[in-house]
N, C-alpha and C positions, 0 to 999 in steps of 0.2 A: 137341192141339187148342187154338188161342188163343181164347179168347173175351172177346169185348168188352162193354163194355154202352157203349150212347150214351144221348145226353140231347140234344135239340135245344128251345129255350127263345129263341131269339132273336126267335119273336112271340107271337100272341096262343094256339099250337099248343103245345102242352106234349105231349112223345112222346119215349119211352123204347123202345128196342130194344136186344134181344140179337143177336149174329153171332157164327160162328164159323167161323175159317177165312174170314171176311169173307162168309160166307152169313147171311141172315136167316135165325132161328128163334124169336124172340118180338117180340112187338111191342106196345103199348099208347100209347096216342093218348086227345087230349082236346083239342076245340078249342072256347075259351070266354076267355072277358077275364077278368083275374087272378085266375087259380087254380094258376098255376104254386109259390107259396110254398104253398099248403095240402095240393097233389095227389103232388107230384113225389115225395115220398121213398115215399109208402105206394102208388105204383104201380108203384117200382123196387122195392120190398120185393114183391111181389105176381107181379112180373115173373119173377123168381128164384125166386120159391117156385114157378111153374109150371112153371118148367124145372129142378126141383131144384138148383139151384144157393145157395151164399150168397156174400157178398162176397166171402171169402177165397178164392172158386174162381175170378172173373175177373181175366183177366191184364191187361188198362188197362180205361180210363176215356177214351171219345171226347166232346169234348163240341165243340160248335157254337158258333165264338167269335164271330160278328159279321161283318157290321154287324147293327142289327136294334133290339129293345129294350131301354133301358139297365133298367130294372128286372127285363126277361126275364132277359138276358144276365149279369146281376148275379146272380140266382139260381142259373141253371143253372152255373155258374162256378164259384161256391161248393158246392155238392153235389159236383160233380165234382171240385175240390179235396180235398174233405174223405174223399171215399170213396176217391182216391188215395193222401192222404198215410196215412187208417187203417189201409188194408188193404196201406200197400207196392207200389203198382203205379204204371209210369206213367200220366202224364197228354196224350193228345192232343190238341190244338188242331185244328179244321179249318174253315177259309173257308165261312162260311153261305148265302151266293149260288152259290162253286161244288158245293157239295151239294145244293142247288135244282136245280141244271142237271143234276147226275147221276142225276137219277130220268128223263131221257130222252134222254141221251147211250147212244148206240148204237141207239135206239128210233126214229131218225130219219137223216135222209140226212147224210152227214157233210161236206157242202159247205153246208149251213141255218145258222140261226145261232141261238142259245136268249138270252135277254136275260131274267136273272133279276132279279125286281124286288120288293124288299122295301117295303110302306108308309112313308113315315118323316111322314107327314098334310100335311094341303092336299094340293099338287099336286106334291109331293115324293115322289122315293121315294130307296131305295139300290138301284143298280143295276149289274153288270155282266154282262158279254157272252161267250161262248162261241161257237167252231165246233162243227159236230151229233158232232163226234168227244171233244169236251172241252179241247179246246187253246184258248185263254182269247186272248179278243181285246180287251176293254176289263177294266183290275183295277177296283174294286169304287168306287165315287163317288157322292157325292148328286145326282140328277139332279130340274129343274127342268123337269115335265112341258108339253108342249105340243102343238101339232096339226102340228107341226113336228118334233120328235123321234125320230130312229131314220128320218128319211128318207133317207137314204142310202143303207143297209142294208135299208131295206125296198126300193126299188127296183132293189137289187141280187138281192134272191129273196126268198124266204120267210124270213122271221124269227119263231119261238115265242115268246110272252112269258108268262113263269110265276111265280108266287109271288102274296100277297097285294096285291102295288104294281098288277100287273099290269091289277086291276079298271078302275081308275080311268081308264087308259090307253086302255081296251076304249070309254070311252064319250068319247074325243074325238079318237080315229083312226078314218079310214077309209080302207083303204089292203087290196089286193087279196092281198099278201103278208105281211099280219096275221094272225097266227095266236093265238088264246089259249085256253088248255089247262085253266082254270082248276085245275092243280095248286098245293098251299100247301108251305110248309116241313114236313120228316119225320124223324127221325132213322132210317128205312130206308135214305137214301140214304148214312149216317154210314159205315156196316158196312166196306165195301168200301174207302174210301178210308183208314178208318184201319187196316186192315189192313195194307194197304199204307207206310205209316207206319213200321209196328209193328215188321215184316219189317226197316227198315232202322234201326228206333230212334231215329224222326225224333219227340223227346219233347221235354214242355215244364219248362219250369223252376217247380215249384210255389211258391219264394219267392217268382217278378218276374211271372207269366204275369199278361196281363189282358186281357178283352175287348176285339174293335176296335168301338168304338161309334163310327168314321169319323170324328164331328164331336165338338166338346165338349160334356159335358151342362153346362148351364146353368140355376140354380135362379132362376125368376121370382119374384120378389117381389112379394107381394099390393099391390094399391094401397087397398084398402079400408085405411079408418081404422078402428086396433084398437080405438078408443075408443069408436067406433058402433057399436052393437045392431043 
């Protein structure tokens, strides 16, 4: 029996699950703005203890590498490092938009299109696209939302649009083949893919692995004068 634990941290969704054999069997979620550094480990501890398991009995470590939040993806990275390199198991990397889209690939016609959409604020999100089967039609990019966007594809059929991006989009298209599902990011949809992974020993390198945060982070510099109260 393989079992995994995932950790998915790339928004504001902190969610840890166990699989095995790439089936769910535990799950714990918590969806709130910055509590992924306070929550995460004593809900992966918690997770284990309910499936009697402890570290040394999972065989990897999947974790949800981006695009998404660079303080999320910074966290969950590291946890999942650290539990890799302790306990001797590999470490999985897996595309955060396409685990978005696998909470309803095969749940849908598989000539649709799913357009997973991570928030990235304003009118921006990270974005790519899938067929309703999983075979990836646009790879993962910053997209500059507008009332114009995804027209092509929407008047080619139905297109689902899911994640947290997806909100914002819901109020400035109106378009007959809009579909929105309001699902958010999960580490349920981790199980499966990194199983699949796992089988072929498709592993990351714990010295070099690093989040895809798509764009560069960039630290803004206050303009206030440090000298004024």
């Amino acid at each position: 029996m393989v079992s995994i634990l995932s950790i998915e941290s790339a928004t504001k969704v902190c969610s840890i699950s166990l699989h095995q054999n790439g089936r769910l069997v535990g799950l714990s979620e918590l969806n709130d703005d910055n509590v992924h550094s306070k929550v995460m480990m004593i809900m992966i501890q918690n997770l284990l203890q309910t499936a009697s398991l402890s570290p040394k009995d999972l065989n990897a470590v999947a974790i949800s590498a981006g695009p998404g939040s660079y303080t999320g993806l910074r966290i969950g990275v590291s946890v999942a490092k650290g539990l890799a390199f302790a306990n001797d198991i590999p470490l999985i990397g897996l595309d955060t938009l396409k685990a978005l889209a696998y909470q309803i690939v095969g749940l849908i016609d598989r000539k649709s299109t799913i357009v997973s959409m991570i928030d990235a604020r304003r009118m921006e999100v990270y974005a790519s696209s899938f067929l309703g089967d999983g075979t990836l039609l646009e790879s993962p990019k910053p997209v500059i939302l507008d009332e114009f966007s995804y027209r092509t594809m929407l008047d080619n059929g139905l297109v689902y649009f899911i994640g947290d991006g997806a909100t914002k989009f819901k109020n400035i298209i109106n378009h007959r083949n809009a579909i929105f599902l309001g699902i958010e990011n999960s580490s349920k949809s981790l199980g499966l893919l990194a199983y699949e992974k796992f089988i072929v020993k498709d592993f990351e390198d714990l010295a070099y692995f690093e989040p895809n945060y798509l764009k560069e982070f960039k630290v803004v510099q206050s303009k206030k004068n440090p000298f004024l109260s």
